[in-house]
N, C-alpha and C positions, 0 to 999 in steps of 0.2 A: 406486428403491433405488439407489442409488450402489455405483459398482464399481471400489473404490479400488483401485486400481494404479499406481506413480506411475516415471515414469521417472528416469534418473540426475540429470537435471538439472533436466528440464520440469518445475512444478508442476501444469501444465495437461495431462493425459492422459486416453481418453477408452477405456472398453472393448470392442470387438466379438468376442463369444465365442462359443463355441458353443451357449450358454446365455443363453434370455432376458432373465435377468439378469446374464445372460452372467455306580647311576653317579652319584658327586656332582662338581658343576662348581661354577666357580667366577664367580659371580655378576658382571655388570657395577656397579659401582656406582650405587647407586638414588638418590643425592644427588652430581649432575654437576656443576660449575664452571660458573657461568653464561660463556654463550657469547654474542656478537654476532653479529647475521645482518646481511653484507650482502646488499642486494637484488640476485638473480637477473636475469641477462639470457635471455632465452628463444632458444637456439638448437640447433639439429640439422645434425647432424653427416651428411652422407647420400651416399654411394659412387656413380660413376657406374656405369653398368652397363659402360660400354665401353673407361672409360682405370683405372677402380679409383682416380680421383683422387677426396680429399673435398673437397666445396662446399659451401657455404651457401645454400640456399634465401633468397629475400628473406622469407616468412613463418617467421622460427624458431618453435623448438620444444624444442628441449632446452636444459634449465635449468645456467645455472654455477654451481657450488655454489664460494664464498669463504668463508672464515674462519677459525676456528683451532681447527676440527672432525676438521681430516685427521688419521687415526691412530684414530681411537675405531672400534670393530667392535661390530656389533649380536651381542648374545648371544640365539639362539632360544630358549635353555634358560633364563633368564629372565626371565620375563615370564609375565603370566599368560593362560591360555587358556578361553575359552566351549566350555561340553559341549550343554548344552541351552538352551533355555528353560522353566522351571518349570511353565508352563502344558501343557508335552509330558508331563513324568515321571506316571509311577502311584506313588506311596508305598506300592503294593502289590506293585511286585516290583523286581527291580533290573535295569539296564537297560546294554547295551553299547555302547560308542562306540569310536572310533580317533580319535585328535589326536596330528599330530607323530610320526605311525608306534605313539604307544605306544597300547598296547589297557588300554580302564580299563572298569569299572563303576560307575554313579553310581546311589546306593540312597540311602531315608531311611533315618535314623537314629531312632527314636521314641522310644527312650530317651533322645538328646541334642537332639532336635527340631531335626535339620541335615540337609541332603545332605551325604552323604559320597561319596568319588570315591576307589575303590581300583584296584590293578593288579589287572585280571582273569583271575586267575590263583590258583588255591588252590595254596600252599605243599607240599601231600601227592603230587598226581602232575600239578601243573600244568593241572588243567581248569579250565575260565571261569567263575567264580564269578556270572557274568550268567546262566548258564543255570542258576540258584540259588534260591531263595526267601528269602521273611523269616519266620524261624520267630515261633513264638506267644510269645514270649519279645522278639520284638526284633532276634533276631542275625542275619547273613550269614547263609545255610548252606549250604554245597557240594553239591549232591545225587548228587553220584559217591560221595561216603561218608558223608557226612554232618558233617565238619567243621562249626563252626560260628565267626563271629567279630564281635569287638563295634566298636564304631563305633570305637576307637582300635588297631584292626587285629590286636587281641590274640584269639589262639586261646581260646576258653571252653570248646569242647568235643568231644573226639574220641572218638568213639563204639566204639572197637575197644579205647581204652585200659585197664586194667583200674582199676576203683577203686583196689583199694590196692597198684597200684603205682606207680613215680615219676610224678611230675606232669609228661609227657612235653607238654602242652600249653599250658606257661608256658614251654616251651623258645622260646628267639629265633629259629629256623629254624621253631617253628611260624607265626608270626607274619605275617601279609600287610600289603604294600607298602603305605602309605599316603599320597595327597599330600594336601597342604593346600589347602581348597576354602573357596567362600565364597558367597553370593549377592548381586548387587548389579545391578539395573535388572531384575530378576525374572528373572536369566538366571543359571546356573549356572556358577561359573570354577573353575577350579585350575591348580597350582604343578605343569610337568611333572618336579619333583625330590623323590623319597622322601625324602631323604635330613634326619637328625634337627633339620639345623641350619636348617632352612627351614621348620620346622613354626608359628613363629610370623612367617612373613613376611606377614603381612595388616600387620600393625605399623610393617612401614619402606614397603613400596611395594603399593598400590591396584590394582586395575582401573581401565581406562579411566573416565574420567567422561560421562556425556552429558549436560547438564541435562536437556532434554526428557523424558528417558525418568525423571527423577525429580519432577519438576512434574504435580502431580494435574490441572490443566488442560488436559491433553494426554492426548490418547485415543493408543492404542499397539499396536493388535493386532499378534502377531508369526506368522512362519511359519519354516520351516526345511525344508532339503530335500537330498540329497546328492547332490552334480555332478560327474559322470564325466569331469571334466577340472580340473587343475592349480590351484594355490593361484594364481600369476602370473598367468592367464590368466583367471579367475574375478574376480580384485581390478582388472585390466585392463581389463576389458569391464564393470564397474559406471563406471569412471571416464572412459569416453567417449560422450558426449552424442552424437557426431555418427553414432552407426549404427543410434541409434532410427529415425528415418524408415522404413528400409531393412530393417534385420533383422528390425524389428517392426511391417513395414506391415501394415492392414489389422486390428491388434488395441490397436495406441496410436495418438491424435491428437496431434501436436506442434503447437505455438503458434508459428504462421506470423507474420514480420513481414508489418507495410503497408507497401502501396506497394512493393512487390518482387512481379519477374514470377516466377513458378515456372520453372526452368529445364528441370524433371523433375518425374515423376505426385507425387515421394514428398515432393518442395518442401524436399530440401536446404538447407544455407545455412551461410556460413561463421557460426564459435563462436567466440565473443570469451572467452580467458581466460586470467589471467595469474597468473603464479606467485609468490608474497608473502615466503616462505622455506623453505626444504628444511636439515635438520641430520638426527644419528643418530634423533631423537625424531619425527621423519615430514614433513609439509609442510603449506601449508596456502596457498591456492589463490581466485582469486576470479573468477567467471563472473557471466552475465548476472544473474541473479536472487537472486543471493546468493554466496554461501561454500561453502568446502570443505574437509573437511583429512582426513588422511591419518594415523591412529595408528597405529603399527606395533607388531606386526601384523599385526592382524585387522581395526581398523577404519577402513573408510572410511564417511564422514560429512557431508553438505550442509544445506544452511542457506539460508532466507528471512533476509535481512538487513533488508527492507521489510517494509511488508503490501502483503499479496494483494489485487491490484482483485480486485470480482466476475467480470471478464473472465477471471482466469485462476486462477479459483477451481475447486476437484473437481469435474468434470462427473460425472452420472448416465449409466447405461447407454442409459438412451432418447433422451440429448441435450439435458437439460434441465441445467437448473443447482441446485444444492443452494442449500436456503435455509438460513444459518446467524442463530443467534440471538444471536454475537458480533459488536460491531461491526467491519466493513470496516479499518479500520486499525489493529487488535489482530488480523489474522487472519497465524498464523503455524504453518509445518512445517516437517518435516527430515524427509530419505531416509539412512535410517542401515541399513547392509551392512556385516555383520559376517563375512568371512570364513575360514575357518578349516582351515590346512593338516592335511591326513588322511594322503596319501601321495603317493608320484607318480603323475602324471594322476586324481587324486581330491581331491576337495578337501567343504569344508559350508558351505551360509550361511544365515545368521539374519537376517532382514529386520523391520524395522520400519519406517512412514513415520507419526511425531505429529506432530498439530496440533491447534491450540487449537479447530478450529470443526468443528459436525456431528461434535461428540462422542457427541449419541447415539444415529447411527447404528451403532456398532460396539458399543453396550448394546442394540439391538434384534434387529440380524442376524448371523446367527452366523457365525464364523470362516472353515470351510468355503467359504459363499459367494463370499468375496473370492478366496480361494487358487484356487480354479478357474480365474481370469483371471490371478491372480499368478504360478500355472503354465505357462499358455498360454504368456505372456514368457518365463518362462524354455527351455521348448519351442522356441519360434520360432528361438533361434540354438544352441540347443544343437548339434545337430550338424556345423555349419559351427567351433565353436569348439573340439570334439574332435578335429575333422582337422586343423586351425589349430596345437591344439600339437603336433601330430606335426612337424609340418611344421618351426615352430620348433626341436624337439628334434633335427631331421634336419641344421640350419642349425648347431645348438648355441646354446644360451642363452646364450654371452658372445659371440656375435657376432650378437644381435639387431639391434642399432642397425645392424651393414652389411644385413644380410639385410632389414629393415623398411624402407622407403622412408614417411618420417612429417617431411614438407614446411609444413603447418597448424596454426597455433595450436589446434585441435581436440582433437591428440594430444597438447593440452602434460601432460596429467596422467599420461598414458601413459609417455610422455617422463621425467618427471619420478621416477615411480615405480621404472623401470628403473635410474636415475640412482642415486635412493637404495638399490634390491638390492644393484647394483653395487657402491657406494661404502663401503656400511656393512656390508652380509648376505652377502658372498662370493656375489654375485650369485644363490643360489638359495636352498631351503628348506637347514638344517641337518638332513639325515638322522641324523645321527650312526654311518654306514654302514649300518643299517638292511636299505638296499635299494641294487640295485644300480646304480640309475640308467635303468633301460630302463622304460618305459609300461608298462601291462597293455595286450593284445591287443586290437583293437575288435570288441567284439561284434555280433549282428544288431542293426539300426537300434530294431527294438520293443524289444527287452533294453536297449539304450543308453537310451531314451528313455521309459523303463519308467515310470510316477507312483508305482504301489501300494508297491513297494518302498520307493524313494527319497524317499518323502511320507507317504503315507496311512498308513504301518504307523507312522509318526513321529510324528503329528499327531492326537492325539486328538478335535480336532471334526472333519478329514475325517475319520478312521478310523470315527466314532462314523455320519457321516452313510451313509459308502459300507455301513456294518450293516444302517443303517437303510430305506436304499433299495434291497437286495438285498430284505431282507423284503418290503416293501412288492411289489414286482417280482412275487414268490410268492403275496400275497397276490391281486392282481390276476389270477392264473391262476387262484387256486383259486374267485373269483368269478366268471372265466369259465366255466370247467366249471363250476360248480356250476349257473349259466342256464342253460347247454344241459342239464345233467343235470334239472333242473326240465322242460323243455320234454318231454322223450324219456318221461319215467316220466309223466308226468299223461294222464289220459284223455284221450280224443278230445274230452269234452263236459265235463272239470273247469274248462278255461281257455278264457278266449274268444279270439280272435282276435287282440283287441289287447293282449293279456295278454303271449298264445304270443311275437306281434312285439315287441313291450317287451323280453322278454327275451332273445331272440334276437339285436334291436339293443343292450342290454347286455354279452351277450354279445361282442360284435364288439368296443365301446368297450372293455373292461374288456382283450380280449387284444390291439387295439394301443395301450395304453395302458402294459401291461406290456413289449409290443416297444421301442418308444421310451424309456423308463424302463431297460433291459437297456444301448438304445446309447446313453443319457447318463450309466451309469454307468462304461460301459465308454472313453468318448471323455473323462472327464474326473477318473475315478480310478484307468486304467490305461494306456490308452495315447493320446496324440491326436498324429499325424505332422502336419508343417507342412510344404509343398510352397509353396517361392517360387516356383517357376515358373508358379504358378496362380493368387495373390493379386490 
């Protein structure tokens, strides 16, 4: 059984788990003046520690953005932004999210057969319309009083009103905030602006595109998960290839060149890659194995350019190779990470990696499965990456580039990234004063690195599986006792000897069967700590 997890760049990654199978604004314009890109020279800018002069590394890094781009400033507040993915929501109740600081609820619509994406907040005394229902009718319904509203955010019904008096619930103050949503790669978007004049912007400007994820040839399964640390530093650490080795030893294989002596256990090695063009619209970047680009932004996005030999085709958990039943030189994926700012030091990502081959493994095995190991990864550097932005945050984020010492083509995407925040984004998220700019405090290590929360209550094939394996857990006990309760009531001369031992070794089976079963539920959909120093 194959145990897809694929790294930012490697298409060749291999599992070892711990499971067998291991306010209106005013819009940038959405039709730009075509622009020329001259080609980027890759260099870094890097401070000595001792005299504070800048030098040049012989390996640059940071990219120089040319051409007749200066002056244009990225708007956060338009563009549109991913809530979920379809396959997470229940159409039976409505569901809460944070994006861009704003707090929304994204519910169906059965009446309009839509998701809808409202401000979570009922108009009457401001409670969360997410801790609400969908009445038998169809509508929102507030259950603080029972407000009720229809998918165009209009009040239908308030319950304390009296019949015949004024129709106090076609008032415009009864009326909840509505943004404009849409579904497109079976992922749920919306427009972070209520406001009236935006309501048909599906019209002028799209969500991102991805082919892949619209090509029926291409198997897709997604996961999502919510990371206790920053938009920057989450988009940062998808787009560097060079700390798989390392941050993620011992749970990913990276594809070693030949004929190179290992320097170290983890077989490092320099990363070729160079940067194609950077403007306000993001970048786009080319490495060993293909492409990359950078849409801002949420997504980042890599690409086989080739087909895939068999050699560095999706290995299996046991170390075999996957048989596909496309041919070798149509065999094609992408690592698509969709990140998505929440708040400061909080951030969401939506993960998918298609490809055309051993599509039906992901029609066989279910969801769950994979995300166990897809968790793991992200586990392994999480909390090195929590303190990381502190640390930045301590330095201040427009003086990264002094405070980062980033010498190798490695960090050119990194590099790169920083380049375009700075250039275009006012180097950080737009709060829009929100918040005041300081981190939330760092909790204990298990709360940080919590899964159930930040996963399983998210993801309905974990959620459905860790149900399903609690039961099962219970069941397993009540077969233990019940053996021994058979053994203890039967006569001396009801059962024979190897009756009595049958069930007594039963017995034993069934209760560490349910021990074991407690700590694979517990090491893989609630907590599982990663200790480098023991790998």
């Amino acid at each position: 059984m194959e145990a897809l997890v694929a790294s930012s760049y490697l298409p060749s990654v291999r599992i070892r788990g711990p499971h067998p199978r291991s306010l209106s604004v005013r819009p940038r314009s959405v039709n730009l003046p075509p622009r020329r890109f001259a080609r980027p020279d890759l260099r870094a800018a890097v401070s000595s520690p001792a005299s504070g002069v800048s030098v040049e590394p012989a390996a640059p890094a940071e990219p120089e953005v040319r051409g007749d781009a200066a002056g244009e400033k990225f708007d956060w507040y338009s563009q549109w932004y991913p809530v979920m993915p379809v396959c997470d929501l229940d159409k039976r109740r409505p569901l809460a999210k944070k994006v861009m600081g704003l707090d929304v609820v994204v519910w169906w619509d059965r009446n309009e057969e839509a998701w809808k994406v409202f401000d979570d907040s009922c108009p009457h005394r401001l409670a969360p319309l997410s801790e609400g229902r969908i009445d038998q009718w169809g509508r929102l319904q507030c259950v603080y009083h029972g407000w009720c509203f229809g998918g165009s955010g209009d009040c239908k019904f308030i319950p304390q009103a009296p019949p015949d008096g004024p129709p106090v619930h076609t008032f415009k103050k009864a009326c909840v905030a509505v943004y404009p949503s849409t579904v497109q790669h079976d992922i749920v978007w919306f427009w972070p602006n209520s406001d009236p004049q935006y309501k048909d912007i599906i019209m002028k400007k799209k969500p991102p595109y991805i082919p892949e994820l619209d090509d029926p040839s291409y198997s897709g399964l997604m996961g999502n998960r919510e990371i206790p640390y920053g938009y920057e530093v989450l988009i940062e650490n998808l787009m560097d290839p060079a700390h798989v080795p390392y941050a993620h030893y011992g749970i990913m294989r990276t594809q070693q060149p030949k004929n190179r002596v290992k320097a170290d256990r983890e077989g490092g090695r320099p990363v070729e890659m160079s940067l194609k063009k950077l403007d306000i619209d993001g970048f786009l970047a080319k490495q060993e194995w293909g492409s990359s680009k950078f849409m801002p932004p949420c997504i980042f996005y890599a690409y086989s350019e080739r087909p895939l030999d068999p050699g560095n085709g999706t290995a299996m958990s046991d170390g075999s190779k996957m048989e596909s039943s496309a041919p070798v030189t149509t065999r094609r994926m992408a690592l698509i990470f969709i990140c998505i700012p929440v708040s400061p030091g909080n951030s969401r990502l939506i993960w998918t990696f298609p490809r055309n081959f051993g599509v039906w493994i992901d029609q066989v095995v279910p969801r769950w499965i994979f995300h166990v190991g897809q968790n793991l990864i992200l586990d392994s550097d999480l909390y090195l990456l929590h303190v990381e932005e502190r640390k930045i945050m301590e330095a201040g984020s427009s003086n990264w580039q002094k405070a980062c010492f980033v010498p190798t083509k490695s960090d050119a995407l990194v590099v790169s990234f920083r380049k375009w925040l700075n250039k275009y984004a006012g180097g950080q998220v737009d709060w829009r004063g929100k918040f005041s700019g300081a981190l939330p405090a760092t909790p204990p290590r298990e709360q940080l690195m919590d899964r159930y929360w930040s996963h399983v209550v998210n993801c309905r094939s974990c959620n459905d599986a860790y149900k399903g394996l609690n039961a099962l857990e219970v069941a397993l006990q009540v077969f233990s006792v019940a053996s021994l309760g058979i053994v203890a009531a039967a006569k001396q001369n009801a059962l024979s000897a190897i009756a009595r031992t049958t069930l007594v070794v039963m017995a034993i089976l069934f209760f560490g069967a349910s021990r074991w079963l407690a700590h694979f539920v517990y090491k893989n959909f609630r907590y599982h700590d990663y200790d480098h120093a023991f790998r």
